[in-house]
mmCIF file of the N, C-alpha and C atoms, coordinates in Angstrom:
data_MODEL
# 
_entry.id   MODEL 
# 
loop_
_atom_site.group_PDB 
_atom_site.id 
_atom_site.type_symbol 
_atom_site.label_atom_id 
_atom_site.label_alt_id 
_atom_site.label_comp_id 
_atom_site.label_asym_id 
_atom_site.label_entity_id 
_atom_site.label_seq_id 
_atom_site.pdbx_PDB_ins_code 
_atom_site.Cartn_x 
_atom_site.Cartn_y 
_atom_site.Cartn_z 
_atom_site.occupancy 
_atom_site.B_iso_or_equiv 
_atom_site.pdbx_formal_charge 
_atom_site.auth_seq_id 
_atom_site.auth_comp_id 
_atom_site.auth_asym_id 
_atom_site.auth_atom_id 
_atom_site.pdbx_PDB_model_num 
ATOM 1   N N  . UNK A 1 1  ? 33.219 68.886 161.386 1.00 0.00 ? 1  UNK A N  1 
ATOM 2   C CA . UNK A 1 1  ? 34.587 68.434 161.170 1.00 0.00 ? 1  UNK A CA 1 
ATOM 3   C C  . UNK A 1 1  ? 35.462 69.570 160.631 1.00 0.00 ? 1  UNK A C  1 
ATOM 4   N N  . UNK A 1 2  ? 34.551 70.370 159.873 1.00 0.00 ? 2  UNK A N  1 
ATOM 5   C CA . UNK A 1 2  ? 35.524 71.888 159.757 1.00 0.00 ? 2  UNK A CA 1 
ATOM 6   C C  . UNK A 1 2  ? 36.243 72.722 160.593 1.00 0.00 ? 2  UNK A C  1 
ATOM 7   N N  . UNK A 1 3  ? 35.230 72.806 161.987 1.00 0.00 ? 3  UNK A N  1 
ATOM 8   C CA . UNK A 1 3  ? 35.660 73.639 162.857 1.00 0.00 ? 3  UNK A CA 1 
ATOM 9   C C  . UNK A 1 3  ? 37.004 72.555 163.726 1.00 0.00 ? 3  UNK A C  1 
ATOM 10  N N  . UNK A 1 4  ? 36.951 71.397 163.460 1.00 0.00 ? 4  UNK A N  1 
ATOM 11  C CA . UNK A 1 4  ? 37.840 70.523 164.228 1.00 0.00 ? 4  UNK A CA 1 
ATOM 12  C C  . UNK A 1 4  ? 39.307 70.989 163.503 1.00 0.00 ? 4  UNK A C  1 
ATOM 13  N N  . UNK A 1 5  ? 39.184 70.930 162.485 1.00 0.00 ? 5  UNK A N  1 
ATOM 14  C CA . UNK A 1 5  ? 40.293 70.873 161.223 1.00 0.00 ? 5  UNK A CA 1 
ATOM 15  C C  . UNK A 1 5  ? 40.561 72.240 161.975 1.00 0.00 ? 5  UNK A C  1 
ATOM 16  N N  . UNK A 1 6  ? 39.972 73.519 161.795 1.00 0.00 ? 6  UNK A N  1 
ATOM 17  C CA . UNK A 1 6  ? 40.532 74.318 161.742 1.00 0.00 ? 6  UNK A CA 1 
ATOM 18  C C  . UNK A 1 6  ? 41.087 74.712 163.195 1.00 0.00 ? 6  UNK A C  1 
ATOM 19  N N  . UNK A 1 7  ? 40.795 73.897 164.285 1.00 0.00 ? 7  UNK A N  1 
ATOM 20  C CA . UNK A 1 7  ? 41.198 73.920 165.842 1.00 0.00 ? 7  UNK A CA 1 
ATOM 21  C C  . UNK A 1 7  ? 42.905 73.299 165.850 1.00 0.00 ? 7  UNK A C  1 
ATOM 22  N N  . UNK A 1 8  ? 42.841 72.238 164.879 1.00 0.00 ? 8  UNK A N  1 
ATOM 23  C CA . UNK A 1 8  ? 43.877 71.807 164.615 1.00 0.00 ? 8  UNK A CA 1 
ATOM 24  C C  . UNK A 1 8  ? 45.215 72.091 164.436 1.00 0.00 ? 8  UNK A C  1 
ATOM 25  N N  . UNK A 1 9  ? 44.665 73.033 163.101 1.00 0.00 ? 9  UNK A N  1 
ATOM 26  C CA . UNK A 1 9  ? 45.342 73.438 162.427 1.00 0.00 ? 9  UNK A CA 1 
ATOM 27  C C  . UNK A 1 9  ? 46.485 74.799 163.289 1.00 0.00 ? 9  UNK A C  1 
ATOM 28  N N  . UNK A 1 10 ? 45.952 75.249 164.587 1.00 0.00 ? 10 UNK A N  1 
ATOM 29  C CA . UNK A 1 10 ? 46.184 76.140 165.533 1.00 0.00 ? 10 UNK A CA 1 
ATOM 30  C C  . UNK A 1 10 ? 47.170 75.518 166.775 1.00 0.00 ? 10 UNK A C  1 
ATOM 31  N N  . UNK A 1 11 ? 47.176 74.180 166.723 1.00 0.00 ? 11 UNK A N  1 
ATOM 32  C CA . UNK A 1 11 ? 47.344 73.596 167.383 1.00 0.00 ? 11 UNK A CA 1 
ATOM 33  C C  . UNK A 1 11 ? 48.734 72.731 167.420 1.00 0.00 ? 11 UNK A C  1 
ATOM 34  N N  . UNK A 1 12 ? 49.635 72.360 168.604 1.00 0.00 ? 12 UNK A N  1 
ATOM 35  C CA . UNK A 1 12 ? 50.761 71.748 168.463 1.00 0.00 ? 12 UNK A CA 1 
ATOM 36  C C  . UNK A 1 12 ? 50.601 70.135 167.886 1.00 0.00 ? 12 UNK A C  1 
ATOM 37  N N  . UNK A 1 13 ? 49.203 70.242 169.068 1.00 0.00 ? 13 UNK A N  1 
ATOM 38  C CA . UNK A 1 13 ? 49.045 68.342 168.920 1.00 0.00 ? 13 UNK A CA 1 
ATOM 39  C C  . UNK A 1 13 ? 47.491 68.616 169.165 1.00 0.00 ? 13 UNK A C  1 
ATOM 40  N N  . UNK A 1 14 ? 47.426 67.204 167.962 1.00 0.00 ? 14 UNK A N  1 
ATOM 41  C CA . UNK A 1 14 ? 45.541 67.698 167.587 1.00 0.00 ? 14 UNK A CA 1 
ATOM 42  C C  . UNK A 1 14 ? 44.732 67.329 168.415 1.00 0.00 ? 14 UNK A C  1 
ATOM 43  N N  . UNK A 1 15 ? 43.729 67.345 168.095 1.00 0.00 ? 15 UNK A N  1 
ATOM 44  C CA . UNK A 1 15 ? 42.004 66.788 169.231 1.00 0.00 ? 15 UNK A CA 1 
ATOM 45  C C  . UNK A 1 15 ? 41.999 65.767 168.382 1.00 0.00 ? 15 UNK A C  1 
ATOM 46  N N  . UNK A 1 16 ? 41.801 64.657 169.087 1.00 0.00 ? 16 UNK A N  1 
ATOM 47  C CA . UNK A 1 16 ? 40.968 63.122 168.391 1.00 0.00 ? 16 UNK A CA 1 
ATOM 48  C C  . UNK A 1 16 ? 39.402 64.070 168.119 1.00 0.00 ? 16 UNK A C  1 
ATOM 49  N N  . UNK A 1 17 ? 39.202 63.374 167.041 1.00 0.00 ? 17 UNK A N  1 
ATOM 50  C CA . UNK A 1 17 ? 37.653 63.710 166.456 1.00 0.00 ? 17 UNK A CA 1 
ATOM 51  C C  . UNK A 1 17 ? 36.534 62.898 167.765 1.00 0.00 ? 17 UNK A C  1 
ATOM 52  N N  . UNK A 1 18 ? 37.002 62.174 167.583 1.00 0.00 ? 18 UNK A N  1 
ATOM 53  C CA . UNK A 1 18 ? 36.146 61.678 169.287 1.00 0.00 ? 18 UNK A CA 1 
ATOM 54  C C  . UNK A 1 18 ? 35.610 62.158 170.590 1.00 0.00 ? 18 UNK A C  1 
ATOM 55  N N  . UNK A 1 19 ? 36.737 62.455 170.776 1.00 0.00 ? 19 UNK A N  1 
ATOM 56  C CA . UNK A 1 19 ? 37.168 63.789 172.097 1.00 0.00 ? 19 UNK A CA 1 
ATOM 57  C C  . UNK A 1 19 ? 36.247 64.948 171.896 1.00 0.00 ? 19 UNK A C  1 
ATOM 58  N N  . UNK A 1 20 ? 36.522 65.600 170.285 1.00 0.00 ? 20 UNK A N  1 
ATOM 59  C CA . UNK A 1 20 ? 35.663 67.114 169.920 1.00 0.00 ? 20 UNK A CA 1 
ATOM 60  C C  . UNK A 1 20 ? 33.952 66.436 169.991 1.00 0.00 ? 20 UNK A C  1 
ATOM 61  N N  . UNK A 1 21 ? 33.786 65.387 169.229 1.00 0.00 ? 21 UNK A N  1 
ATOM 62  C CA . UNK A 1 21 ? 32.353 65.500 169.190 1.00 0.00 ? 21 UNK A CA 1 
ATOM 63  C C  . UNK A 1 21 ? 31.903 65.254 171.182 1.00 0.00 ? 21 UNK A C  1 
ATOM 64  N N  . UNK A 1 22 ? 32.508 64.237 171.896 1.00 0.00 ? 22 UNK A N  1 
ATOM 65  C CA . UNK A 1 22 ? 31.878 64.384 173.333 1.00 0.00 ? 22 UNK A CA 1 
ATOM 66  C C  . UNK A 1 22 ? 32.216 65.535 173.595 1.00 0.00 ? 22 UNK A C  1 
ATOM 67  N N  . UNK A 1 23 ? 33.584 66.404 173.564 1.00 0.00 ? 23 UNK A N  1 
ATOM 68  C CA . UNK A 1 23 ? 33.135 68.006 173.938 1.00 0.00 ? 23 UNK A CA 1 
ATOM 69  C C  . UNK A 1 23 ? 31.782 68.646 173.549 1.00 0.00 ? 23 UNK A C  1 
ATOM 70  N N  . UNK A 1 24 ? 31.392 68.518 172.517 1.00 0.00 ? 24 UNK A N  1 
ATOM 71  C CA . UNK A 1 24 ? 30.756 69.644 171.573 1.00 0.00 ? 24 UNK A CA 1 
ATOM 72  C C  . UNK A 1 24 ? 29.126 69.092 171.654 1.00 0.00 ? 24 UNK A C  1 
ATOM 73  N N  . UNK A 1 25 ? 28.749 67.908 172.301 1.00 0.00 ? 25 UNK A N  1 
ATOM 74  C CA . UNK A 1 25 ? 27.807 67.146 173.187 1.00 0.00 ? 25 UNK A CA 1 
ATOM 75  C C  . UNK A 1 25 ? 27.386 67.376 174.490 1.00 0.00 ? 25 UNK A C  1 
ATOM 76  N N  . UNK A 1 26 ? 28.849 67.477 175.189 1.00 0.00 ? 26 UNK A N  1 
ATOM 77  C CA . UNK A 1 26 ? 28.642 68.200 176.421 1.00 0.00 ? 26 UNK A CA 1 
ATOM 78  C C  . UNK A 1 26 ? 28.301 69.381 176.609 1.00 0.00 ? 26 UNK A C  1 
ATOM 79  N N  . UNK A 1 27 ? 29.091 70.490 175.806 1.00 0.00 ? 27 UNK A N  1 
ATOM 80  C CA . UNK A 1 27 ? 29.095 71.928 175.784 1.00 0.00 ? 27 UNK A CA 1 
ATOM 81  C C  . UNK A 1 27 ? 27.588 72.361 175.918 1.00 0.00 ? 27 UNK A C  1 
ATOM 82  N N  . UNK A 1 28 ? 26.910 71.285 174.554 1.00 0.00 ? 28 UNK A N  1 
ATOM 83  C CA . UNK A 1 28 ? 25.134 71.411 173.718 1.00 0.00 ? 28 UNK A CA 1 
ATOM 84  C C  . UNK A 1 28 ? 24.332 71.022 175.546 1.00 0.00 ? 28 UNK A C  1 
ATOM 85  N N  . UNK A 1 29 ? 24.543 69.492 176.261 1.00 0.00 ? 29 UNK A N  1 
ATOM 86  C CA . UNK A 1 29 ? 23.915 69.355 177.517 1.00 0.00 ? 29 UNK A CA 1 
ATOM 87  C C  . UNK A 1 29 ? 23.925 70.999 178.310 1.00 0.00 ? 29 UNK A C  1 
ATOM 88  N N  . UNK A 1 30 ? 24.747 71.070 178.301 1.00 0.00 ? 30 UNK A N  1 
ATOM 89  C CA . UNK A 1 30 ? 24.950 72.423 179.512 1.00 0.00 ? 30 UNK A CA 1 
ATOM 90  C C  . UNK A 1 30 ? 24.459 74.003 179.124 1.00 0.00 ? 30 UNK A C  1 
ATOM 91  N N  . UNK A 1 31 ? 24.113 73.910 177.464 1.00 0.00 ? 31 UNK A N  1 
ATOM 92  C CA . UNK A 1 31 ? 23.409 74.815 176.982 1.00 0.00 ? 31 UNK A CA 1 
ATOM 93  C C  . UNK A 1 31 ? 24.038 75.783 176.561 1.00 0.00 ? 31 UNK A C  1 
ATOM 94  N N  . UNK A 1 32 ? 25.156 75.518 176.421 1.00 0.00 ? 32 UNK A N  1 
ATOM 95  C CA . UNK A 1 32 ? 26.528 76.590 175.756 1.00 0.00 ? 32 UNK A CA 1 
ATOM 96  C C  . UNK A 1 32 ? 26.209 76.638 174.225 1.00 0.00 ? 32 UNK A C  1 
ATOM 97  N N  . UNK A 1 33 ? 26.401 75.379 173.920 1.00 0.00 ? 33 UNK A N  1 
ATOM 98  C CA . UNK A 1 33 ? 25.756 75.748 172.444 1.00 0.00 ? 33 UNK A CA 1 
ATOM 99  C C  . UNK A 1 33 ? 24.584 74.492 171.527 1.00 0.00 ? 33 UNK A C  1 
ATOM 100 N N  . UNK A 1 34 ? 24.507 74.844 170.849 1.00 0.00 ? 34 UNK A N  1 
ATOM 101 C CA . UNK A 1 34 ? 23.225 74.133 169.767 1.00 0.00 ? 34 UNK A CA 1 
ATOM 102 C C  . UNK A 1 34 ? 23.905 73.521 168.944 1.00 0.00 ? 34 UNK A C  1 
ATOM 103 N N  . UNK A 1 35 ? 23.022 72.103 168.735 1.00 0.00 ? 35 UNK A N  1 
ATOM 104 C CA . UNK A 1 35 ? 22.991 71.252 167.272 1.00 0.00 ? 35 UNK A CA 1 
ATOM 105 C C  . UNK A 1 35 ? 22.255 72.010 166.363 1.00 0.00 ? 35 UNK A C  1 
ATOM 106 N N  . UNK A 1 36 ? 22.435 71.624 165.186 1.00 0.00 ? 36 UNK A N  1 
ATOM 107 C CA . UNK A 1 36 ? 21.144 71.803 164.096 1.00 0.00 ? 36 UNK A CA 1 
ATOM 108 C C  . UNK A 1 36 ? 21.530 71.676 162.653 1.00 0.00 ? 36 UNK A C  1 
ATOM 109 N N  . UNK A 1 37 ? 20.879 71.323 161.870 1.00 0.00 ? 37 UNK A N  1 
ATOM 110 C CA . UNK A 1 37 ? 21.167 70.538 160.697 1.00 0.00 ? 37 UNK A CA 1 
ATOM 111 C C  . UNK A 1 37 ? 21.150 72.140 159.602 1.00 0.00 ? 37 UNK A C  1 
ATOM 112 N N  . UNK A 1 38 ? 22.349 71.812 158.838 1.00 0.00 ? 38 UNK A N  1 
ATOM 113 C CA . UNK A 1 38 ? 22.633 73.083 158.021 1.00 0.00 ? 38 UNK A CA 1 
ATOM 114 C C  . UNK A 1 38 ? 21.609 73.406 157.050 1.00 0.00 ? 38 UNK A C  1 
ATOM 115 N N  . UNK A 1 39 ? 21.294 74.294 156.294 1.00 0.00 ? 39 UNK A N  1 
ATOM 116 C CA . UNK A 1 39 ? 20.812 73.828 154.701 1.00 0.00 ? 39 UNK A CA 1 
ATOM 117 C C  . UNK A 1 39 ? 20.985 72.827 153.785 1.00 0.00 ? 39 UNK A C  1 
ATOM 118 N N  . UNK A 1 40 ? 22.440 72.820 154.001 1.00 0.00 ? 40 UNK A N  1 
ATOM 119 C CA . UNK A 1 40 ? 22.889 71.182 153.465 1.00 0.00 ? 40 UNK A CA 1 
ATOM 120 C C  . UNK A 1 40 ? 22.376 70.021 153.833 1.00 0.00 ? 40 UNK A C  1 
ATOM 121 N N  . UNK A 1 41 ? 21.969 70.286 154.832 1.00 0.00 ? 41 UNK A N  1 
ATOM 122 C CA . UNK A 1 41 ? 21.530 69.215 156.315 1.00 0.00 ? 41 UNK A CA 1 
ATOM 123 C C  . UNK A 1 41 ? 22.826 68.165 157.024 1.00 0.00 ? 41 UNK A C  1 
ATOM 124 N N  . UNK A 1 42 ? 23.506 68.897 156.653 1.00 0.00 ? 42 UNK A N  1 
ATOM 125 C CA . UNK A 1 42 ? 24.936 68.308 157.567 1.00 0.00 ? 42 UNK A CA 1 
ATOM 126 C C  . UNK A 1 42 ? 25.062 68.604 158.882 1.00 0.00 ? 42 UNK A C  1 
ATOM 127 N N  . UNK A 1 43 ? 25.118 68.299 159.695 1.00 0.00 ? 43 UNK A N  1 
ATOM 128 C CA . UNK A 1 43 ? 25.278 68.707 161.130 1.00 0.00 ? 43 UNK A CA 1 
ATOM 129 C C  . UNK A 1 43 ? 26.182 70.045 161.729 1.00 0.00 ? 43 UNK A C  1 
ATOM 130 N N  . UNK A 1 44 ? 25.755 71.129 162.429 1.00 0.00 ? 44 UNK A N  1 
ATOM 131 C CA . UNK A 1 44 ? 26.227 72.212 162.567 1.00 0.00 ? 44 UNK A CA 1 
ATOM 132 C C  . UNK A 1 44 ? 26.095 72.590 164.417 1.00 0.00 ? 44 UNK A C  1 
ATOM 133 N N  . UNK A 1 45 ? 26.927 73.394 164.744 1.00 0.00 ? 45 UNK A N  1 
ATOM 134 C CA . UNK A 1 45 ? 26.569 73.611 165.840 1.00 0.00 ? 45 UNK A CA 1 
ATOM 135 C C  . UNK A 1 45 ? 26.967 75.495 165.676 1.00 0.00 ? 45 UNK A C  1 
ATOM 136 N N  . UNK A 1 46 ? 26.364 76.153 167.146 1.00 0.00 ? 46 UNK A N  1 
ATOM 137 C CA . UNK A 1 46 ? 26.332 77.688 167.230 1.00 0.00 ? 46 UNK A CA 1 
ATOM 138 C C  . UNK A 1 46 ? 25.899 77.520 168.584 1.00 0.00 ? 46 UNK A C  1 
ATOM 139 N N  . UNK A 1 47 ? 26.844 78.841 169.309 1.00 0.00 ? 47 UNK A N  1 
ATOM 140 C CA . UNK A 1 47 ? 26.653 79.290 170.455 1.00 0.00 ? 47 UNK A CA 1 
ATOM 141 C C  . UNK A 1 47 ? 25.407 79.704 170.885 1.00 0.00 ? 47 UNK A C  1 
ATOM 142 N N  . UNK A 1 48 ? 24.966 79.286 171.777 1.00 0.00 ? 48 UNK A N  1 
ATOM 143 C CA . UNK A 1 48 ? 23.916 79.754 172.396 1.00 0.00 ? 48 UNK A CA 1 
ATOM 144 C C  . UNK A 1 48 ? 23.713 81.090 172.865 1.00 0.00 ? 48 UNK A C  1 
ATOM 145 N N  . UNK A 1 49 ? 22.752 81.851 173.590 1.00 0.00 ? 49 UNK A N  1 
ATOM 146 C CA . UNK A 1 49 ? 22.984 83.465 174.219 1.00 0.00 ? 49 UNK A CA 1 
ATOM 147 C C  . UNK A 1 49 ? 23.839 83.216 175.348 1.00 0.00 ? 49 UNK A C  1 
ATOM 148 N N  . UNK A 1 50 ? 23.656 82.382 176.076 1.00 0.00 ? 50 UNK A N  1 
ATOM 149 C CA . UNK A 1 50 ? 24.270 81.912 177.430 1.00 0.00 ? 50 UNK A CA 1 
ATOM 150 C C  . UNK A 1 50 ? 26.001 81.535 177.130 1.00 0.00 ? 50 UNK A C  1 
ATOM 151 N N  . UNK A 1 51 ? 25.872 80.609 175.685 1.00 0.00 ? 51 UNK A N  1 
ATOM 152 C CA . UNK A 1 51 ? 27.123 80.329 175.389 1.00 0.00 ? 51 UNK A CA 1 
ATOM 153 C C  . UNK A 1 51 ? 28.156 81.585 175.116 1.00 0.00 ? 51 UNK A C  1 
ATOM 154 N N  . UNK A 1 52 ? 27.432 82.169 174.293 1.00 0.00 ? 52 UNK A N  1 
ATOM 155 C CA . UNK A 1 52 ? 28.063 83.597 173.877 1.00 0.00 ? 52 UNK A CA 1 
ATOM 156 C C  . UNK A 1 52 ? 28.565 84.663 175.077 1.00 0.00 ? 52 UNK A C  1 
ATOM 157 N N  . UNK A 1 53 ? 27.884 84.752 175.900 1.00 0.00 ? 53 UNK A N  1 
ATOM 158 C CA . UNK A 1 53 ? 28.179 85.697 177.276 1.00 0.00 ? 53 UNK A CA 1 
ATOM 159 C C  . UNK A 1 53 ? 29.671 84.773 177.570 1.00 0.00 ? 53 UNK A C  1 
ATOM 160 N N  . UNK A 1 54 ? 29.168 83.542 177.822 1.00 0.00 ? 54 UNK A N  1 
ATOM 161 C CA . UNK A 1 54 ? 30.312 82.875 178.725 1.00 0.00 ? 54 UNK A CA 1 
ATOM 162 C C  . UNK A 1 54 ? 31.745 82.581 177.545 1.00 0.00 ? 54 UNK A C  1 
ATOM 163 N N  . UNK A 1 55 ? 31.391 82.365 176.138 1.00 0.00 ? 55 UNK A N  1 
ATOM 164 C CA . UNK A 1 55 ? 32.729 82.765 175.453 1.00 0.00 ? 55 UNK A CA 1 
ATOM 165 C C  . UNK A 1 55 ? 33.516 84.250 175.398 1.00 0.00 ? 55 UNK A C  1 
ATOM 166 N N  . UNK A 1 56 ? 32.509 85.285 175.736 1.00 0.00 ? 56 UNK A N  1 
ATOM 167 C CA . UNK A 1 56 ? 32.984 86.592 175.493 1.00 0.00 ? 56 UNK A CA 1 
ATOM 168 C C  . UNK A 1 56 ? 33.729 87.111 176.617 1.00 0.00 ? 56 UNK A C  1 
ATOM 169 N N  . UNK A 1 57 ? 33.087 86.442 177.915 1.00 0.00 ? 57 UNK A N  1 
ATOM 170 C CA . UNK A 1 57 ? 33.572 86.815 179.184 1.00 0.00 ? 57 UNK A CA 1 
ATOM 171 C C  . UNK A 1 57 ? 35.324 86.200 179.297 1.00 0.00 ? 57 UNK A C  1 
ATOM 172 N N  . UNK A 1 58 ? 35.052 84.577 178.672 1.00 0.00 ? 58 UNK A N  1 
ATOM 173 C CA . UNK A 1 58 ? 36.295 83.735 178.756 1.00 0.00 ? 58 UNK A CA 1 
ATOM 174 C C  . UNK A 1 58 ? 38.008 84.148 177.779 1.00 0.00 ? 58 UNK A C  1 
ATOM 175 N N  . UNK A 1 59 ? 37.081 84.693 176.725 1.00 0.00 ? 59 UNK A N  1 
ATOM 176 C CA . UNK A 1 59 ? 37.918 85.748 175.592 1.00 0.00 ? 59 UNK A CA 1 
ATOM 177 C C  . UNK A 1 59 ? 38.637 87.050 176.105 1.00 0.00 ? 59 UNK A C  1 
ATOM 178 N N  . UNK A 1 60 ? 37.294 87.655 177.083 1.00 0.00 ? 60 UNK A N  1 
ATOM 179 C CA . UNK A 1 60 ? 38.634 88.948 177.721 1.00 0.00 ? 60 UNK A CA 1 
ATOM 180 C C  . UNK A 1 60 ? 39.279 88.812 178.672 1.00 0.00 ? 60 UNK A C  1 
ATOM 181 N N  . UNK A 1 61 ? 38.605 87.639 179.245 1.00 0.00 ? 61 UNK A N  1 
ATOM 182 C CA . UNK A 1 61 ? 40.278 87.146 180.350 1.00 0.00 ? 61 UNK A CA 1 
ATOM 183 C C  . UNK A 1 61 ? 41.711 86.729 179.715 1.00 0.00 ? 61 UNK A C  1 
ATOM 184 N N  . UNK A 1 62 ? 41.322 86.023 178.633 1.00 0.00 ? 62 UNK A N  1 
ATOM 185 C CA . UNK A 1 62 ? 42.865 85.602 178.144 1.00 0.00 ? 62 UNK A CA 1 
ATOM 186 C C  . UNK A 1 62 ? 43.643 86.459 177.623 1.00 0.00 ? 62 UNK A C  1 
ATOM 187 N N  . UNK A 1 63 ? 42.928 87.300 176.822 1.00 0.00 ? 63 UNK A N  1 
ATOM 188 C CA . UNK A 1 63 ? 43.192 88.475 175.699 1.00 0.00 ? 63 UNK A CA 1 
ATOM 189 C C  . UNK A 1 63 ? 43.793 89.487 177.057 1.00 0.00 ? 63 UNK A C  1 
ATOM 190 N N  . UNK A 1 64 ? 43.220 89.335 178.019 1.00 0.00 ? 64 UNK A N  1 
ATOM 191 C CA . UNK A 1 64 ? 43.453 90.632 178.734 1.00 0.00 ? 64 UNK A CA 1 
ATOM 192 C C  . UNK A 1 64 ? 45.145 90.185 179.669 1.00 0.00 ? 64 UNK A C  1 
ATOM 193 N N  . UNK A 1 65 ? 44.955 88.647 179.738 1.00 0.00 ? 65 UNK A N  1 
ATOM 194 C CA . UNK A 1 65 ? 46.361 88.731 180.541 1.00 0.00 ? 65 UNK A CA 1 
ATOM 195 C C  . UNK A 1 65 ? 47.357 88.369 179.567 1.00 0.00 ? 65 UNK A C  1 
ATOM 196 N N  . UNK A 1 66 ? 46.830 87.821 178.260 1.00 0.00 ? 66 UNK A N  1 
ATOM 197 C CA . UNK A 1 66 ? 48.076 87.583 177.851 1.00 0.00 ? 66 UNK A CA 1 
ATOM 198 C C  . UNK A 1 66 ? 48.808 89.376 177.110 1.00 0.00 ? 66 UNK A C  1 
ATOM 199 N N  . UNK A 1 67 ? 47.796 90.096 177.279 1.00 0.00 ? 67 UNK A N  1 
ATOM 200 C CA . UNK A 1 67 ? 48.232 91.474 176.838 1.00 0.00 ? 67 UNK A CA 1 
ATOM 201 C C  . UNK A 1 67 ? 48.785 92.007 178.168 1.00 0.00 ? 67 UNK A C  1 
ATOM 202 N N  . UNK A 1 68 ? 49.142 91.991 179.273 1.00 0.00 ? 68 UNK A N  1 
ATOM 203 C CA . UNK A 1 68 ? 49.798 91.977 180.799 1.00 0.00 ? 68 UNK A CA 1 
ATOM 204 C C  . UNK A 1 68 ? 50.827 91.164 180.545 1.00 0.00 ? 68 UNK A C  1 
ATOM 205 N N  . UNK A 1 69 ? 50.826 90.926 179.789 1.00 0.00 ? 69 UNK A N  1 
ATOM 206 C CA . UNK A 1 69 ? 52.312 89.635 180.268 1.00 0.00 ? 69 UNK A CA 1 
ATOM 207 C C  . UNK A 1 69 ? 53.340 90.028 178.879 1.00 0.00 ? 69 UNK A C  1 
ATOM 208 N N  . UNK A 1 70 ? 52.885 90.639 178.297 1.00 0.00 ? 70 UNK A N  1 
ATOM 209 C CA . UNK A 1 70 ? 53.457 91.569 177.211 1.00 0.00 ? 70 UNK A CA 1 
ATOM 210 C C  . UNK A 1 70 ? 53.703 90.991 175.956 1.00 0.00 ? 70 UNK A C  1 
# 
């Protein structure tokens, strides 16, 4: 719910908490990223290796055109 808050907080108009957890369910099916219970044992998630390639790849496309578009 942290990382929701702080998606939010970036944001014009928010994510229903609903919406983020079936994203963040789906993302985990397709192997983008992982559940796993913190130290706290609160529920946590982290990019996978697969996830990570495909966020890093998705990061220099945007970064790269929105730096083209001036």
């Amino acid at each position: 719910m942290q990382l929701l808050a702080m998606i939010n907080e970036s944001r014009c108009k928010t994510i229903a908490d609903r919406n983020f957890r079936v994203s963040c369910h789906t993302l985990a099916k397709h192997g983008l990223i992982e559940k796993f219970r913190a130290d706290n044992l609160s529920l946590a998630w982290r990019l996978t290796s697969s996830g990570g390639v495909r966020a890093e790849k998705y990061y220099n496309e945007i970064t790269s055109t929105s730096e083209s578009n001036g």
